[in-house]
GUPA-85674 format. One record per atom (N, C-alpha, C, O): atom name; x negated, y negated, z; residue in three letters; residue number from 1. Coordinates in pm, 1 decimal. Atoms other than C-alpha are relative to their C-alpha. Last residue first. Layout:
<rs>
('CA', (X, Y, Z), 'ALA', NUM)
...
</rs>
This chain:
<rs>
('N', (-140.1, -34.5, 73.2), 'UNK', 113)
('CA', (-10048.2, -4556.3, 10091.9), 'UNK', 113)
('C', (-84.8, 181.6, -59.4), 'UNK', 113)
('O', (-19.3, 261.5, -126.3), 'UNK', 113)
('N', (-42.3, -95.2, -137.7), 'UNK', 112)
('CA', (-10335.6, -4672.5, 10318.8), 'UNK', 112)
('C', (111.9, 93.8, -110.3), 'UNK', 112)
('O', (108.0, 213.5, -82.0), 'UNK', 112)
('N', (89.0, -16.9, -82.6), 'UNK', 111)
('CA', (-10564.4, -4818.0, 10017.3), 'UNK', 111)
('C', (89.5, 128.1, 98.3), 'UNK', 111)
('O', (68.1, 249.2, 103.5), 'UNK', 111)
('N', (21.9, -101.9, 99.3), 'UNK', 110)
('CA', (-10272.0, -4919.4, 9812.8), 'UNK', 110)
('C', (-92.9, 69.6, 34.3), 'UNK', 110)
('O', (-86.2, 167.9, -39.5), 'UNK', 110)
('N', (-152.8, -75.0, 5.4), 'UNK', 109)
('CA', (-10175.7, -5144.7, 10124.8), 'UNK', 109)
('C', (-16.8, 99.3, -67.1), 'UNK', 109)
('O', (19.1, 201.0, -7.7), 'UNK', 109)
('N', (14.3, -98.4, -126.1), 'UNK', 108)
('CA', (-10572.1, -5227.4, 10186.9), 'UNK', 108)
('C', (136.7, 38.0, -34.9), 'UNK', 108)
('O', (129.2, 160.5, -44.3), 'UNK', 108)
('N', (85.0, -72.2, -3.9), 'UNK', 107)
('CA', (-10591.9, -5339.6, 9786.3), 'UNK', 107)
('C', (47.5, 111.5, 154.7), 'UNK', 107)
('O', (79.8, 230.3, 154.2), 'UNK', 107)
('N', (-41.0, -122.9, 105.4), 'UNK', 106)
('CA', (-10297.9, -5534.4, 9801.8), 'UNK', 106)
('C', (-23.6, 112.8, 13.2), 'UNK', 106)
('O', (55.3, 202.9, 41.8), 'UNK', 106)
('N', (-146.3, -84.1, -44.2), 'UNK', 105)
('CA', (-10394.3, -5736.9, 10107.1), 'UNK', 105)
('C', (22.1, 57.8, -87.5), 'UNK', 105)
('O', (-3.1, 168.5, -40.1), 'UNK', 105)
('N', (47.3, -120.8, -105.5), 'UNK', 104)
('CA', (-10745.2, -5795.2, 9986.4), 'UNK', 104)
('C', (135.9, 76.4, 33.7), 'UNK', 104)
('O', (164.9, 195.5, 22.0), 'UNK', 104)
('N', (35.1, -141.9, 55.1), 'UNK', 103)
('CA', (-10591.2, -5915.2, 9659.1), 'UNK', 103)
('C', (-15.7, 113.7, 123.3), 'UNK', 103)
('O', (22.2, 230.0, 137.1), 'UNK', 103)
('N', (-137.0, -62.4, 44.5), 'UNK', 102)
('CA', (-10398.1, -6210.3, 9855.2), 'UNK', 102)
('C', (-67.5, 180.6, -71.8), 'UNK', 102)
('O', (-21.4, 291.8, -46.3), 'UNK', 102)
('N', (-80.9, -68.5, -85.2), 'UNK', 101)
('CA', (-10691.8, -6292.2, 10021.3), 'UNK', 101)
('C', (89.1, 72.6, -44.9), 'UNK', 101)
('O', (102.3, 189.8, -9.6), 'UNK', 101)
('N', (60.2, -181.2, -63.3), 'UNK', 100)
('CA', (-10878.8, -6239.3, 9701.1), 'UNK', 100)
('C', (54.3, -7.8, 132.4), 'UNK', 100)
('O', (62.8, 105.8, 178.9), 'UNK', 100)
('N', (-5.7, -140.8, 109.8), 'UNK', 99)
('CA', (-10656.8, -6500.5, 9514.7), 'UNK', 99)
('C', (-32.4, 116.6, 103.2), 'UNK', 99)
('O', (37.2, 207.6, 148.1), 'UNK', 99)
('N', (-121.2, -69.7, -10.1), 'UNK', 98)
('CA', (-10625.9, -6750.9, 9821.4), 'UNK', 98)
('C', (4.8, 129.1, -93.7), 'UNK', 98)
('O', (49.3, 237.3, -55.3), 'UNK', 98)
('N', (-10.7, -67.7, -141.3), 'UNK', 97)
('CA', (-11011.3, -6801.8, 9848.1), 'UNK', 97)
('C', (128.5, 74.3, 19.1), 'UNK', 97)
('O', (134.7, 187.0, 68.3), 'UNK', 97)
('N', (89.0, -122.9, 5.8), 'UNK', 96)
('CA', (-11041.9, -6855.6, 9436.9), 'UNK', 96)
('C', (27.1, 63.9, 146.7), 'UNK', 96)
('O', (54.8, 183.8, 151.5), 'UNK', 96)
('N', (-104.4, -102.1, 121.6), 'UNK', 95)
('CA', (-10709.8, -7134.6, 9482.0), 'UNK', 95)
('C', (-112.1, 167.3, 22.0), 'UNK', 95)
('O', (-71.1, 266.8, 81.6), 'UNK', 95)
('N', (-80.1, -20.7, -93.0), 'UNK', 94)
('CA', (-10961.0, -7313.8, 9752.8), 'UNK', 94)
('C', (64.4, 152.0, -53.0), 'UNK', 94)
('O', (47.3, 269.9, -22.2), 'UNK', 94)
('N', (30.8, -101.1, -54.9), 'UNK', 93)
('CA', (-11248.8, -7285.4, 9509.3), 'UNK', 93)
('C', (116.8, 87.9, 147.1), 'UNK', 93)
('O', (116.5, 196.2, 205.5), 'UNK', 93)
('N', (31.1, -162.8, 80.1), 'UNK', 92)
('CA', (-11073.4, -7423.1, 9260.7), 'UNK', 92)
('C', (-30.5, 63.9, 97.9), 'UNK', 92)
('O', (40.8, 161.8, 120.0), 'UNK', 92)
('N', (-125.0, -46.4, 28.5), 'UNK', 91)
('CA', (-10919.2, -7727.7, 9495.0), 'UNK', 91)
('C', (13.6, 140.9, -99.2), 'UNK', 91)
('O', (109.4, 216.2, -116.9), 'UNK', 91)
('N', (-61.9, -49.0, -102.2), 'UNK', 90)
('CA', (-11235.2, -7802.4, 9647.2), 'UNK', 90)
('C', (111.1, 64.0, -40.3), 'UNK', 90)
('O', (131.6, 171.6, 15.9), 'UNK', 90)
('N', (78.3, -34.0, -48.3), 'UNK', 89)
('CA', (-11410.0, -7893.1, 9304.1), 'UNK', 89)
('C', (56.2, 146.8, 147.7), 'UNK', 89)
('O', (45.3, 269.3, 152.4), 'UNK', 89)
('N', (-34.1, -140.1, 74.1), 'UNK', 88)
('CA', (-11107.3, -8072.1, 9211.8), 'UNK', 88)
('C', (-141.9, 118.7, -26.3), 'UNK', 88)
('O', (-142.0, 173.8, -136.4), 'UNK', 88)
('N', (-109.4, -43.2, 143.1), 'UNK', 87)
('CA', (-11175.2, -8273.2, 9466.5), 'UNK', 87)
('C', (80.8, 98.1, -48.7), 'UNK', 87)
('O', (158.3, 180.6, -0.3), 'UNK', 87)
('N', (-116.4, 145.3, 6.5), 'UNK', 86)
('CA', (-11443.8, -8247.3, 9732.5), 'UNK', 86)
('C', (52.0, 24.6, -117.0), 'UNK', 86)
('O', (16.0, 108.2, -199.8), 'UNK', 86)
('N', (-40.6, 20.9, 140.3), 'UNK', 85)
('CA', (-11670.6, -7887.7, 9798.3), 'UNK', 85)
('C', (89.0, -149.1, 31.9), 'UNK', 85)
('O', (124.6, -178.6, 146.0), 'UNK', 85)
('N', (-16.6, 130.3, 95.4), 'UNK', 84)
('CA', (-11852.6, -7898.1, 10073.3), 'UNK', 84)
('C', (3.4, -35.0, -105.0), 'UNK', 84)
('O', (-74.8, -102.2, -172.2), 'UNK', 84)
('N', (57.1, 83.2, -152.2), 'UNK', 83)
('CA', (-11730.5, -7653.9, 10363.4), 'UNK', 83)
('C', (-42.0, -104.5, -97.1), 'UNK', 83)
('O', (27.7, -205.3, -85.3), 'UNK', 83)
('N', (-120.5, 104.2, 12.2), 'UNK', 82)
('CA', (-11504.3, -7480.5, 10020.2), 'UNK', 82)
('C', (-85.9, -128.2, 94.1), 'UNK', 82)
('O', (-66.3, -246.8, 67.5), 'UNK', 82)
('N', (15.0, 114.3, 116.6), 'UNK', 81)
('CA', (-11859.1, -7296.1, 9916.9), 'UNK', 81)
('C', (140.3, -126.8, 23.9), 'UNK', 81)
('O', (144.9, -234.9, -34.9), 'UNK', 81)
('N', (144.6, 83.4, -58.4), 'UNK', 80)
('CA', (-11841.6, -7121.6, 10260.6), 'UNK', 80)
('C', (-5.9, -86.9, -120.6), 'UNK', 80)
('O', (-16.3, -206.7, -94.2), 'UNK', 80)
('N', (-31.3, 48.0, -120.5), 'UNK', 79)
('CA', (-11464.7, -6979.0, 10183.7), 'UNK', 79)
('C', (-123.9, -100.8, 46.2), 'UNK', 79)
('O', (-103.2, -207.7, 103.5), 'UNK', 79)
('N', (-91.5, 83.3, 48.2), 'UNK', 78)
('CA', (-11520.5, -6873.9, 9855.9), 'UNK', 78)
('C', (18.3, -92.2, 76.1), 'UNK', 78)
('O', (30.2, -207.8, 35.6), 'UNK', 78)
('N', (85.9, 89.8, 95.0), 'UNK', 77)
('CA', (-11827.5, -6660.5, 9939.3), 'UNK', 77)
('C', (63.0, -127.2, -53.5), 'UNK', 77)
('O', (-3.1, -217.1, -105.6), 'UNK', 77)
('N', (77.1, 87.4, -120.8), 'UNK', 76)
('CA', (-11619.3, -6535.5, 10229.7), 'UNK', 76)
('C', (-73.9, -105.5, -80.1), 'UNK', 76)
('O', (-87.9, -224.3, -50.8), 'UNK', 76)
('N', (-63.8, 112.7, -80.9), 'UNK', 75)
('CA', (-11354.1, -6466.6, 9956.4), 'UNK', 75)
('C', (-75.9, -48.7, 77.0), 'UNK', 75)
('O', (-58.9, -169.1, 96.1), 'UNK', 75)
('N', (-52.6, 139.7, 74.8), 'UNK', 74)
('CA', (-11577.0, -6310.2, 9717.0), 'UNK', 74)
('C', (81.1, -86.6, 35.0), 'UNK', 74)
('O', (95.1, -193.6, -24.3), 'UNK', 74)
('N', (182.4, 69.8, 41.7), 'UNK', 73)
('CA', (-11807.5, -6095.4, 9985.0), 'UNK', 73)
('C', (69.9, -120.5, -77.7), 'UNK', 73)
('O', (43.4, -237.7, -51.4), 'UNK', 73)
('N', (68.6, 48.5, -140.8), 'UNK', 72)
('CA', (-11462.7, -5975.4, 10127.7), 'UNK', 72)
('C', (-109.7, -118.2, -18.6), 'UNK', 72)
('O', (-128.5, -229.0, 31.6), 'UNK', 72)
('N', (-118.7, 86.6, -16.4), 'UNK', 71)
('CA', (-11329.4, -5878.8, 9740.2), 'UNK', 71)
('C', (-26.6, -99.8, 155.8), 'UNK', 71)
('O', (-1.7, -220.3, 155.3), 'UNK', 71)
('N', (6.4, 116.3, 103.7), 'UNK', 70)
('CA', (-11627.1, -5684.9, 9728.3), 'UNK', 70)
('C', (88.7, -75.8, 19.1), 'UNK', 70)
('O', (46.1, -146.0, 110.7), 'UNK', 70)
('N', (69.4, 80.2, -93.9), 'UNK', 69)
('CA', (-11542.6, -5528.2, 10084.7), 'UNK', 69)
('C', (-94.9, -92.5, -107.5), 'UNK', 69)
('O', (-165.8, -186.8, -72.4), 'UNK', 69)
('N', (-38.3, 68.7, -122.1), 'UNK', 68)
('CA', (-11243.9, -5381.8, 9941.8), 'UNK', 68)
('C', (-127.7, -78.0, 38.1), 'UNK', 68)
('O', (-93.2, -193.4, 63.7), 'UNK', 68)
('N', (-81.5, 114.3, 67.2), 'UNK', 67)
('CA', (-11385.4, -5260.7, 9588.6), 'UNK', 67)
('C', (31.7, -92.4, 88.3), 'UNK', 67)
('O', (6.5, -209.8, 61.3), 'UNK', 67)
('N', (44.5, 103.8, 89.3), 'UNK', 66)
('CA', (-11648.9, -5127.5, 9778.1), 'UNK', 66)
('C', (47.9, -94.4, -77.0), 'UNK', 66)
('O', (2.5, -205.4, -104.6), 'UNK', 66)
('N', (-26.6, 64.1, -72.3), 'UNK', 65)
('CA', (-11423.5, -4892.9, 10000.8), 'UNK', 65)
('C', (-93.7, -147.3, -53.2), 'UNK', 65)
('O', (-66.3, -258.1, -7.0), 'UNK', 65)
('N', (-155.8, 48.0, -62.8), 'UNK', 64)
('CA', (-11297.5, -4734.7, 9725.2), 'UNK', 64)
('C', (-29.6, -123.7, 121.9), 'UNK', 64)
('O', (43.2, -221.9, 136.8), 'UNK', 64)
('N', (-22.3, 76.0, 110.3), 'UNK', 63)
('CA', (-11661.3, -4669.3, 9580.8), 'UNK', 63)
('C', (139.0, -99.3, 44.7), 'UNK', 63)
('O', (154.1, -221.2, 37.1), 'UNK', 63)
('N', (121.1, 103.4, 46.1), 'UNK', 62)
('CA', (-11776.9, -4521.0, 9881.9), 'UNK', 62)
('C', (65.0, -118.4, -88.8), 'UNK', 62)
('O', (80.3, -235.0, -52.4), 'UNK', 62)
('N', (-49.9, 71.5, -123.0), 'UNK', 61)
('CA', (-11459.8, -4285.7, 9899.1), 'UNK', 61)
('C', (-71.1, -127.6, -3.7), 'UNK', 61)
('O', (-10.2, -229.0, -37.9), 'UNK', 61)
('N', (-114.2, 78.6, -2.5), 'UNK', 60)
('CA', (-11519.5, -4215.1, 9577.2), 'UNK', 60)
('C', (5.4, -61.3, 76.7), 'UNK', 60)
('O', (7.9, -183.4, 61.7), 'UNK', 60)
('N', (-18.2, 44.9, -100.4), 'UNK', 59)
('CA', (-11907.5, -4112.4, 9552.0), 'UNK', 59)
('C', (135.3, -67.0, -8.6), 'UNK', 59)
('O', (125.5, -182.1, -51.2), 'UNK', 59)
('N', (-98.0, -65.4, -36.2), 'UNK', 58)
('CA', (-11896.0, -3971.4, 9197.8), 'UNK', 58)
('C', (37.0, -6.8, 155.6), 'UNK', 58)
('O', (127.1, 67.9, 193.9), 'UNK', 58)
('N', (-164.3, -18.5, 22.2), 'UNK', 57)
('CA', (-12015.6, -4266.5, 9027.8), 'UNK', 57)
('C', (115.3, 110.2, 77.2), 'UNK', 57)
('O', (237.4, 97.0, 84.8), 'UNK', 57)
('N', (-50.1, -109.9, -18.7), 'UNK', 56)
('CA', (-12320.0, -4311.2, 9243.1), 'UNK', 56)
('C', (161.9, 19.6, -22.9), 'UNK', 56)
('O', (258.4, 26.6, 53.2), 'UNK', 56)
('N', (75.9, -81.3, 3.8), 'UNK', 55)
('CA', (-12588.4, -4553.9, 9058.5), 'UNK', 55)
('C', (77.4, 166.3, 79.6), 'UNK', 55)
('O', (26.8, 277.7, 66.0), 'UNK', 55)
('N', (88.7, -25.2, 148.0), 'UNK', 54)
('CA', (-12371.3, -4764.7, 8894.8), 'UNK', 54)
('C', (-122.7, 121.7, 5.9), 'UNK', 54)
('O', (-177.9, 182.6, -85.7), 'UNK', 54)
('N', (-72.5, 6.5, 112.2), 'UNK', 53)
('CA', (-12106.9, -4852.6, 9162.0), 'UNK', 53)
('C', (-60.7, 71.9, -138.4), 'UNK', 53)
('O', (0.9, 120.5, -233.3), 'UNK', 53)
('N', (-82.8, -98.0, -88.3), 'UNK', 52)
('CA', (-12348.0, -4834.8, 9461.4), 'UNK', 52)
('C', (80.8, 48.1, -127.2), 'UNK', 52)
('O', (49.1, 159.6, -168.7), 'UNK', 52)
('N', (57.6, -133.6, 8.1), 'UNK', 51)
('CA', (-12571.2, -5081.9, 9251.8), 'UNK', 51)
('C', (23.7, 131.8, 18.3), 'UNK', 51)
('O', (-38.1, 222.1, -38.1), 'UNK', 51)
('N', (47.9, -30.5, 123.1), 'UNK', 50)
('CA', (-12335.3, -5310.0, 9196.4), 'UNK', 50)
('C', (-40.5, 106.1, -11.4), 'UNK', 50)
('O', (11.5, 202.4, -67.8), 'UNK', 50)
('N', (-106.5, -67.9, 68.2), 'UNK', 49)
('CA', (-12222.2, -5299.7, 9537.7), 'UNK', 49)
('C', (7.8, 43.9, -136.4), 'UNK', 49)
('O', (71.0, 143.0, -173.0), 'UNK', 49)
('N', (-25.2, -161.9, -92.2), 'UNK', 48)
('CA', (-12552.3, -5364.5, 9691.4), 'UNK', 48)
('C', (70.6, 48.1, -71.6), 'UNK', 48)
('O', (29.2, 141.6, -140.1), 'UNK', 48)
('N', (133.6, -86.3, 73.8), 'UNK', 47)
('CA', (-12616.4, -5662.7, 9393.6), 'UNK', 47)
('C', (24.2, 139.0, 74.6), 'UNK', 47)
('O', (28.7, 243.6, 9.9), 'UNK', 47)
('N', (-48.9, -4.8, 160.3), 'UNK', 46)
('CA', (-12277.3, -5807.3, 9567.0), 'UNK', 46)
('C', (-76.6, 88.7, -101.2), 'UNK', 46)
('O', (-23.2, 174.4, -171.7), 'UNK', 46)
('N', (-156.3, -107.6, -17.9), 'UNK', 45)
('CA', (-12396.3, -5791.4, 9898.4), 'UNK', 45)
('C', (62.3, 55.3, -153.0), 'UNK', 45)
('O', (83.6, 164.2, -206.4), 'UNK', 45)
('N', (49.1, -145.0, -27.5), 'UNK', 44)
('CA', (-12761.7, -5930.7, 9779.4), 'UNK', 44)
('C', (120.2, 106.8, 36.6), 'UNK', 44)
('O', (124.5, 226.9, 9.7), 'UNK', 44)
('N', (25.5, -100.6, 105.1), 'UNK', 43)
('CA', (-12550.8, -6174.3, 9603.6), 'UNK', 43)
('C', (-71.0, 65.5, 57.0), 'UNK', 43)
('O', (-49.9, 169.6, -5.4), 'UNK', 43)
('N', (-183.5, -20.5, 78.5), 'UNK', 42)
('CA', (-12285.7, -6286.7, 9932.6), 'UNK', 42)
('C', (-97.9, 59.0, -140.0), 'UNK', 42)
('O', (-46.4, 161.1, -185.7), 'UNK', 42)
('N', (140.9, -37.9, 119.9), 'UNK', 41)
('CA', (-12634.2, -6338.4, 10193.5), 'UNK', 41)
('C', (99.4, 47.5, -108.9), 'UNK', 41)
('O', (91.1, 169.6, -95.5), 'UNK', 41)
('N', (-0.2, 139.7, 134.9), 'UNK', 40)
('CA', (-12413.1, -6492.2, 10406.0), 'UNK', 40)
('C', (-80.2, -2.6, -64.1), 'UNK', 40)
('O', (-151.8, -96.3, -99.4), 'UNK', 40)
('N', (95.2, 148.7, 13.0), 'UNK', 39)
('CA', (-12545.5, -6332.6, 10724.2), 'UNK', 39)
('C', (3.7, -47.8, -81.6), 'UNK', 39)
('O', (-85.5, -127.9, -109.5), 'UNK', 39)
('N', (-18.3, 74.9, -160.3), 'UNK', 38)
('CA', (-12227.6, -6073.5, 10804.7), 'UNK', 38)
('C', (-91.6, -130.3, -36.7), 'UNK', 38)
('O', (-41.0, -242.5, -35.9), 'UNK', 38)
('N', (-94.0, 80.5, 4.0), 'UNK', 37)
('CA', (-12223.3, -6027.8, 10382.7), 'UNK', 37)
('C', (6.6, -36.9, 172.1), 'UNK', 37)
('O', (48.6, -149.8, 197.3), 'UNK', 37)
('N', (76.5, 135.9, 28.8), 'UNK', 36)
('CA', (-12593.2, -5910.3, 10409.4), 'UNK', 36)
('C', (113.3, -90.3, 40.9), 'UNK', 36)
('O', (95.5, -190.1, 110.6), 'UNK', 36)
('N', (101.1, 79.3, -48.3), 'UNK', 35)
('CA', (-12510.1, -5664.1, 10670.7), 'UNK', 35)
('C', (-14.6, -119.5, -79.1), 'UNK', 35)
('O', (-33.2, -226.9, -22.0), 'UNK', 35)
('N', (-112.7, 23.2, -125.9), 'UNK', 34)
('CA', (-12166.6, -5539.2, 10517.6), 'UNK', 34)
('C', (-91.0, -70.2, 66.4), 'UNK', 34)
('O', (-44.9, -177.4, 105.4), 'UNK', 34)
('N', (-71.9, 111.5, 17.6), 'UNK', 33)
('CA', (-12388.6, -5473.2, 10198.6), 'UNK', 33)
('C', (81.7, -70.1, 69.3), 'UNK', 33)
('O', (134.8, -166.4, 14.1), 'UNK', 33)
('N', (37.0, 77.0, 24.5), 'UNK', 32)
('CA', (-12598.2, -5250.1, 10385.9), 'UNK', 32)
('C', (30.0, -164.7, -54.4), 'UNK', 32)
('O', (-13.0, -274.6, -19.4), 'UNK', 32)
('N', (33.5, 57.8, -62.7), 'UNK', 31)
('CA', (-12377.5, -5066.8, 10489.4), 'UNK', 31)
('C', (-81.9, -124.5, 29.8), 'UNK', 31)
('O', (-67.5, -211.2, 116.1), 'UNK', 31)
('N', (-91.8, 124.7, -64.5), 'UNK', 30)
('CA', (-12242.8, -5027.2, 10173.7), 'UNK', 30)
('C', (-33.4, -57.0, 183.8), 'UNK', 30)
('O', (12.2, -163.4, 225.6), 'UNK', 30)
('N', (35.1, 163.5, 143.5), 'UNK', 29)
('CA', (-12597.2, -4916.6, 10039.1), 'UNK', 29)
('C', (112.4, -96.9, 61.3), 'UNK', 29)
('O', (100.2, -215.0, 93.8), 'UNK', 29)
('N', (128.6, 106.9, -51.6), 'UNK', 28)
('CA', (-12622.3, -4684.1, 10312.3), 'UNK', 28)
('C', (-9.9, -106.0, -51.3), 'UNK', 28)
('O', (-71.1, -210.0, -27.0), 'UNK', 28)
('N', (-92.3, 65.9, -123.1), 'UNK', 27)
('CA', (-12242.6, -4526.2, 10267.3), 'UNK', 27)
('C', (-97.0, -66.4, 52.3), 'UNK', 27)
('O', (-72.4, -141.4, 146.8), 'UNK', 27)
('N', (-34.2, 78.0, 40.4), 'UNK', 26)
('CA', (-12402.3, -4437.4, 9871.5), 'UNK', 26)
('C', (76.6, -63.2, 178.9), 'UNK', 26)
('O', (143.8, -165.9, 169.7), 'UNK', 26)
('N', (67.4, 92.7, 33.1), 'UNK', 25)
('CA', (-12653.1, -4259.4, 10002.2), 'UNK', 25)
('C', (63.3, -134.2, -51.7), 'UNK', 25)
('O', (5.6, -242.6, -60.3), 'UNK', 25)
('N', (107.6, 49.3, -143.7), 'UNK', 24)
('CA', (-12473.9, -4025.2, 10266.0), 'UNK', 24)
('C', (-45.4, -173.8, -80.8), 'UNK', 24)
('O', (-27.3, -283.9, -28.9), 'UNK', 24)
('N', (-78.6, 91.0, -115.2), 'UNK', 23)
('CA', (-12206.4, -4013.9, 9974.3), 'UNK', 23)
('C', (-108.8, -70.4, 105.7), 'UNK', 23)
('O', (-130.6, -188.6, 132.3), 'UNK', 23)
('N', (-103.4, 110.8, 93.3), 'UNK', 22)
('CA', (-12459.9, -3917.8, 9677.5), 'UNK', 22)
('C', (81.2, -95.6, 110.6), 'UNK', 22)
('O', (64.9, -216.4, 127.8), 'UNK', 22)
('N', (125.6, 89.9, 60.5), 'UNK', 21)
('CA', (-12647.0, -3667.7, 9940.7), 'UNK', 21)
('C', (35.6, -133.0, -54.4), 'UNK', 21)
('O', (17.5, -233.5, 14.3), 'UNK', 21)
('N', (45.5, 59.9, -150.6), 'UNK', 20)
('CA', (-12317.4, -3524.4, 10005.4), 'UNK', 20)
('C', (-87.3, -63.5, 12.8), 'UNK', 20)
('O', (-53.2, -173.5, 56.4), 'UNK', 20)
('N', (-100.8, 117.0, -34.0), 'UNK', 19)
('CA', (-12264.2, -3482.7, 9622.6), 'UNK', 19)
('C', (7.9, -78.8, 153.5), 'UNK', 19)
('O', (24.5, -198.5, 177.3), 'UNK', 19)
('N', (-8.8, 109.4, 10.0), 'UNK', 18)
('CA', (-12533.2, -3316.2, 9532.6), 'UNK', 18)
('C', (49.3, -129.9, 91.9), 'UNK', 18)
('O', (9.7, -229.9, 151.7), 'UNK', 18)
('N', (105.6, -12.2, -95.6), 'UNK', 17)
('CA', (-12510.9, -2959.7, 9617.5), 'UNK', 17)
('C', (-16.7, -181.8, 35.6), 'UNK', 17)
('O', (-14.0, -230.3, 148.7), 'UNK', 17)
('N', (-94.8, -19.8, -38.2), 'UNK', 16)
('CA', (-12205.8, -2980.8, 9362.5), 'UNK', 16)
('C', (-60.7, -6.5, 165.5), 'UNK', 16)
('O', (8.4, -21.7, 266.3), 'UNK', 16)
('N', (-96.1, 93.3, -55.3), 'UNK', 15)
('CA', (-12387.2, -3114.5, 9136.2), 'UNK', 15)
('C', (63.3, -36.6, 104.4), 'UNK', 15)
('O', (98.1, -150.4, 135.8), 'UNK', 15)
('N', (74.0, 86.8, 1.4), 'UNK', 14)
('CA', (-12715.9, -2853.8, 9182.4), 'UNK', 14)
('C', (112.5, -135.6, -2.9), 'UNK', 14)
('O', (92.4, -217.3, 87.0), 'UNK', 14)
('N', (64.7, -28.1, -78.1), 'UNK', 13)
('CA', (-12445.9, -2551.7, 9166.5), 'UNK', 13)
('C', (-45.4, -145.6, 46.9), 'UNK', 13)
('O', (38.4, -210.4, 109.7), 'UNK', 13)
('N', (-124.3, 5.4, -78.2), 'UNK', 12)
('CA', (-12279.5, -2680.5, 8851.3), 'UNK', 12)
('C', (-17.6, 0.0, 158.1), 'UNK', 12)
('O', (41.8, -88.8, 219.2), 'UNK', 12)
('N', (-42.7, 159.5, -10.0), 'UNK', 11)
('CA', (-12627.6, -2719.6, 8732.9), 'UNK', 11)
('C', (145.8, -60.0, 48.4), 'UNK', 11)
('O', (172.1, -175.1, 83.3), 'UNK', 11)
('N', (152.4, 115.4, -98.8), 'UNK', 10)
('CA', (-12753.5, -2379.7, 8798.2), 'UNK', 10)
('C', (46.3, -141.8, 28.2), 'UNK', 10)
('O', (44.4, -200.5, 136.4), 'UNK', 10)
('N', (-16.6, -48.1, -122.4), 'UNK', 9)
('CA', (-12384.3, -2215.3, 8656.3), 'UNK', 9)
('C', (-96.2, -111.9, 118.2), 'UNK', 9)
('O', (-73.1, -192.8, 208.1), 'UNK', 9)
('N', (-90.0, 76.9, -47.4), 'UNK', 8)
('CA', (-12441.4, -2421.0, 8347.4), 'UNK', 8)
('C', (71.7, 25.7, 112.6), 'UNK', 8)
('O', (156.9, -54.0, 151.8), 'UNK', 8)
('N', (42.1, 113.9, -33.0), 'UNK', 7)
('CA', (-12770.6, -2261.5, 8335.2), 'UNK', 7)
('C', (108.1, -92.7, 8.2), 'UNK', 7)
('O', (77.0, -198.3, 63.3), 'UNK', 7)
('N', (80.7, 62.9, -121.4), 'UNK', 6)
('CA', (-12631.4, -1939.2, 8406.8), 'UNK', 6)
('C', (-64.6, -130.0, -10.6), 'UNK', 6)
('O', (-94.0, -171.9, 101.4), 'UNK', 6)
('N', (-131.4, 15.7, -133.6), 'UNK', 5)
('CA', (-12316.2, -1998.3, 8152.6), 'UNK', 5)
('C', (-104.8, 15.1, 93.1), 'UNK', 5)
('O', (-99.9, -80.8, 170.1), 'UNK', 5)
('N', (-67.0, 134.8, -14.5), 'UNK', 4)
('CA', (-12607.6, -2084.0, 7860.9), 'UNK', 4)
('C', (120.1, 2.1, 138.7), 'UNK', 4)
('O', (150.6, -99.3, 201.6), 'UNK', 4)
('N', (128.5, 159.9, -5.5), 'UNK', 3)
('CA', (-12858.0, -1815.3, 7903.5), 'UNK', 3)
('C', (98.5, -82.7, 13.6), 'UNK', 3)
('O', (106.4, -117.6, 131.3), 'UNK', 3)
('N', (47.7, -16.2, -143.3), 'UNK', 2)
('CA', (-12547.6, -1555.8, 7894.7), 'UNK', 2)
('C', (-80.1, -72.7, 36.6), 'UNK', 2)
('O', (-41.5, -133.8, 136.2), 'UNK', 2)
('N', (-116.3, 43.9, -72.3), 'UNK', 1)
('CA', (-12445.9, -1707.9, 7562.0), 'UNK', 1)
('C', (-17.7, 23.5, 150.8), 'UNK', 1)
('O', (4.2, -68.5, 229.5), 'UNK', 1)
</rs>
């Protein structure tokens, strides 16, 4: 039993050591993704966030601000596919642009709140 609370001591330790590391790494990835989405690169942004998401669950803040700037990547992405869409073509992707505006605003209200 003593073996088992120091090694769950060690690794409590080693988490907890972690986690700054985790943030630093996960605020590179969204930077990153903020770069592709400036040059309309919308799945390497997207693949960023993925990855951010999957590889540092306990990064919140990170994560929080990923949902937001996903939603960014899927309206801009919405927004450049409208330049030549026609029809009913134009008229989905329009509808898709209004959704995540409307989400973004949610999001940043529940965000500041």
């Amino acid at each position: 039993m003593k073996n088992f609370l120091s090694i769950f001591s060690l690794l409590l330790m080693l988490c907890a050591c972690g986690g700054d590391d985790a943030d630093k790494k996960a605020s590179q990835m969204l930077s990153e993704a903020r770069l592709a989405l400036k040059y309309g690169h919308y799945s390497e942004a997207r693949d960023s966030i993925l990855s951010l998401r999957s590889q540092y669950p306990t990064a919140i803040k990170a994560r929080r601000q990923a949902i937001l700037l996903l939603d960014s990547i899927e309206m801009a992405a919405a927004a450049d596919s409208l330049k030549n869409a026609e029809g009913e073509e134009w008229e989905r992707l329009h509808v898709k642009q209004q959704f995540f505006e409307r989400k973004l605003q949610e999001d940043k209200k529940k965000d500041a709140e």
